[in-house]
C-alpha positions in Angstrom: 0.0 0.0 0.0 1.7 3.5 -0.9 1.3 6.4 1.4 0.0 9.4 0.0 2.7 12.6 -0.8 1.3 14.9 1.2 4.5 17.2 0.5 3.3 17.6 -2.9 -0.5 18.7 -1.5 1.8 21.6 0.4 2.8 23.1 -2.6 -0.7 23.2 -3.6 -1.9 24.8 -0.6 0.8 27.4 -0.7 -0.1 28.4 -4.6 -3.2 28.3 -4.1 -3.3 30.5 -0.7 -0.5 32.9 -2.5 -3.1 33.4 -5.3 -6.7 34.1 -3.4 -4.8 35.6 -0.5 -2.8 38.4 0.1 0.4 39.9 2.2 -0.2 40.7 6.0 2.5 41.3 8.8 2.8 39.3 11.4 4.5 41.4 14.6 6.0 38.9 17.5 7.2 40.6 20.7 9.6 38.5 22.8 11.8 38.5 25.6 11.8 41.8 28.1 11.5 42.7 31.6 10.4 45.5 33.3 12.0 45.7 37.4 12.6 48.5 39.9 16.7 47.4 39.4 16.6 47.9 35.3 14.8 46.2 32.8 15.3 44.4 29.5 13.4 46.0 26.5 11.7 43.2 24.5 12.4 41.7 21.4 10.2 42.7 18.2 9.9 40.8 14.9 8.3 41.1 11.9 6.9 38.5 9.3 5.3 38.6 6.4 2.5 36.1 5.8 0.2 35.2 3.5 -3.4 34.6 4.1 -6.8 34.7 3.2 -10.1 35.5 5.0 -12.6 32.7 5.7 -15.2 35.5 7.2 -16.6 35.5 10.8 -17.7 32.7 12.9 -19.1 32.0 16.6 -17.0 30.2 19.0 -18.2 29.0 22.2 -16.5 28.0 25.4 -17.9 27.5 29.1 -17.3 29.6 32.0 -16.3 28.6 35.6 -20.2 28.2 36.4 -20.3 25.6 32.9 -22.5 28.5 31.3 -21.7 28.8 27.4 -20.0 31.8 26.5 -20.3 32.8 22.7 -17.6 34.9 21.0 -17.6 36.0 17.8 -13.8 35.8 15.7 -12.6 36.1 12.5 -11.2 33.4 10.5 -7.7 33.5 8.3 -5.9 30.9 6.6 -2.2 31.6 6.7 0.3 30.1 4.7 3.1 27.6 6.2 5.6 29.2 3.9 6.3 31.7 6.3 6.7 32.1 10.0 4.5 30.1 12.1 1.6 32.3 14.0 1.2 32.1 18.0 -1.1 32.8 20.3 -0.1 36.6 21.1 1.1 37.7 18.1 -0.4 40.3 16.0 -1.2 40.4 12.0 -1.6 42.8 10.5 -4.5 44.0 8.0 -5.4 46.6 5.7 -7.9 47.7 8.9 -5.6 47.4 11.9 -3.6 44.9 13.8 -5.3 42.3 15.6 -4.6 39.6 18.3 -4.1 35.8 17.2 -6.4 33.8 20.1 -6.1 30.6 18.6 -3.6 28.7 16.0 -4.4 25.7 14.6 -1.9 23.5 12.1 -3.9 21.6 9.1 -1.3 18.9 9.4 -2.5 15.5 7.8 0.4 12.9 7.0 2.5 15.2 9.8 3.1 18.0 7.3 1.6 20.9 8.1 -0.1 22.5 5.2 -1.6 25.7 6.4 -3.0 27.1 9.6 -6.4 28.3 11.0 -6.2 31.3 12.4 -8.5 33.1 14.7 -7.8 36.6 15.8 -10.0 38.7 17.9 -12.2 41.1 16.6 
Protein backbone atom coordinates (compact mmCIF):
# COMPACT_ATOMS: atom_id res chain seq x y z
CA UNK A 1 0.00 0.00 0.00
CA UNK A 2 1.72 3.51 -0.94
CA UNK A 3 1.35 6.39 1.40
CA UNK A 4 -0.05 9.40 -0.02
CA UNK A 5 2.75 12.56 -0.81
CA UNK A 6 1.33 14.93 1.21
CA UNK A 7 4.54 17.21 0.48
CA UNK A 8 3.33 17.61 -2.91
CA UNK A 9 -0.47 18.66 -1.55
CA UNK A 10 1.82 21.64 0.38
CA UNK A 11 2.82 23.10 -2.63
CA UNK A 12 -0.67 23.17 -3.57
CA UNK A 13 -1.92 24.78 -0.57
CA UNK A 14 0.82 27.38 -0.75
CA UNK A 15 -0.14 28.35 -4.57
CA UNK A 16 -3.20 28.28 -4.13
CA UNK A 17 -3.26 30.50 -0.72
CA UNK A 18 -0.49 32.88 -2.47
CA UNK A 19 -3.06 33.39 -5.28
CA UNK A 20 -6.68 34.07 -3.43
CA UNK A 21 -4.85 35.61 -0.50
CA UNK A 22 -2.80 38.45 0.10
CA UNK A 23 0.40 39.89 2.16
CA UNK A 24 -0.16 40.71 5.97
CA UNK A 25 2.53 41.33 8.77
CA UNK A 26 2.75 39.33 11.40
CA UNK A 27 4.47 41.39 14.57
CA UNK A 28 6.03 38.94 17.46
CA UNK A 29 7.17 40.62 20.67
CA UNK A 30 9.61 38.55 22.76
CA UNK A 31 11.78 38.55 25.61
CA UNK A 32 11.77 41.83 28.07
CA UNK A 33 11.47 42.67 31.63
CA UNK A 34 10.42 45.55 33.33
CA UNK A 35 11.99 45.69 37.44
CA UNK A 36 12.63 48.50 39.87
CA UNK A 37 16.69 47.39 39.38
CA UNK A 38 16.57 47.88 35.32
CA UNK A 39 14.81 46.16 32.75
CA UNK A 40 15.32 44.40 29.50
CA UNK A 41 13.43 46.01 26.46
CA UNK A 42 11.67 43.20 24.46
CA UNK A 43 12.39 41.75 21.35
CA UNK A 44 10.23 42.69 18.18
CA UNK A 45 9.88 40.83 14.89
CA UNK A 46 8.26 41.12 11.89
CA UNK A 47 6.90 38.47 9.30
CA UNK A 48 5.29 38.57 6.36
CA UNK A 49 2.47 36.15 5.77
CA UNK A 50 0.24 35.24 3.53
CA UNK A 51 -3.37 34.62 4.14
CA UNK A 52 -6.79 34.68 3.18
CA UNK A 53 -10.07 35.52 4.99
CA UNK A 54 -12.59 32.68 5.69
CA UNK A 55 -15.18 35.49 7.19
CA UNK A 56 -16.56 35.49 10.80
CA UNK A 57 -17.71 32.65 12.86
CA UNK A 58 -19.12 32.01 16.64
CA UNK A 59 -16.98 30.25 19.02
CA UNK A 60 -18.25 29.05 22.15
CA UNK A 61 -16.54 28.05 25.38
CA UNK A 62 -17.85 27.52 29.07
CA UNK A 63 -17.27 29.65 31.97
CA UNK A 64 -16.29 28.58 35.56
CA UNK A 65 -20.21 28.24 36.42
CA UNK A 66 -20.28 25.56 32.92
CA UNK A 67 -22.48 28.51 31.35
CA UNK A 68 -21.69 28.80 27.40
CA UNK A 69 -19.96 31.77 26.54
CA UNK A 70 -20.33 32.83 22.75
CA UNK A 71 -17.57 34.94 21.00
CA UNK A 72 -17.60 35.99 17.85
CA UNK A 73 -13.79 35.79 15.68
CA UNK A 74 -12.56 36.13 12.51
CA UNK A 75 -11.17 33.40 10.50
CA UNK A 76 -7.65 33.45 8.32
CA UNK A 77 -5.89 30.85 6.61
CA UNK A 78 -2.20 31.65 6.72
CA UNK A 79 0.28 30.07 4.67
CA UNK A 80 3.15 27.60 6.16
CA UNK A 81 5.59 29.18 3.87
CA UNK A 82 6.27 31.67 6.32
CA UNK A 83 6.74 32.12 10.02
CA UNK A 84 4.55 30.14 12.14
CA UNK A 85 1.61 32.27 13.98
CA UNK A 86 1.23 32.08 17.98
CA UNK A 87 -1.06 32.78 20.29
CA UNK A 88 -0.10 36.56 21.13
CA UNK A 89 1.06 37.69 18.14
CA UNK A 90 -0.41 40.34 16.05
CA UNK A 91 -1.16 40.37 12.02
CA UNK A 92 -1.62 42.82 10.48
CA UNK A 93 -4.51 43.97 7.98
CA UNK A 94 -5.41 46.58 5.69
CA UNK A 95 -7.85 47.66 8.94
CA UNK A 96 -5.62 47.35 11.88
CA UNK A 97 -3.63 44.86 13.76
CA UNK A 98 -5.28 42.29 15.64
CA UNK A 99 -4.58 39.64 18.27
CA UNK A 100 -4.13 35.80 17.23
CA UNK A 101 -6.45 33.82 20.06
CA UNK A 102 -6.09 30.65 18.57
CA UNK A 103 -3.61 28.74 16.03
CA UNK A 104 -4.36 25.70 14.65
CA UNK A 105 -1.91 23.48 12.08
CA UNK A 106 -3.88 21.58 9.09
CA UNK A 107 -1.26 18.88 9.39
CA UNK A 108 -2.48 15.54 7.83
CA UNK A 109 0.36 12.95 6.98
CA UNK A 110 2.47 15.16 9.79
CA UNK A 111 3.08 17.99 7.28
CA UNK A 112 1.57 20.94 8.12
CA UNK A 113 -0.11 22.48 5.22
CA UNK A 114 -1.63 25.68 6.37
CA UNK A 115 -2.96 27.07 9.61
CA UNK A 116 -6.35 28.35 10.99
CA UNK A 117 -6.22 31.32 12.43
CA UNK A 118 -8.46 33.14 14.66
CA UNK A 119 -7.75 36.57 15.85
CA UNK A 120 -10.00 38.70 17.90
CA UNK A 121 -12.19 41.15 16.58
Amino acid sequence: MSRFDYSRLRGTADRLVGRFGYEATLHRTTGGSDTPWGGMPPTRQAFSLTVVEEGTDTRYSRDAGGALIPRTVRVLRVSAAGEAPQVGDEIELADGRHEVARVEPLQPGGIVLLFEVEISI
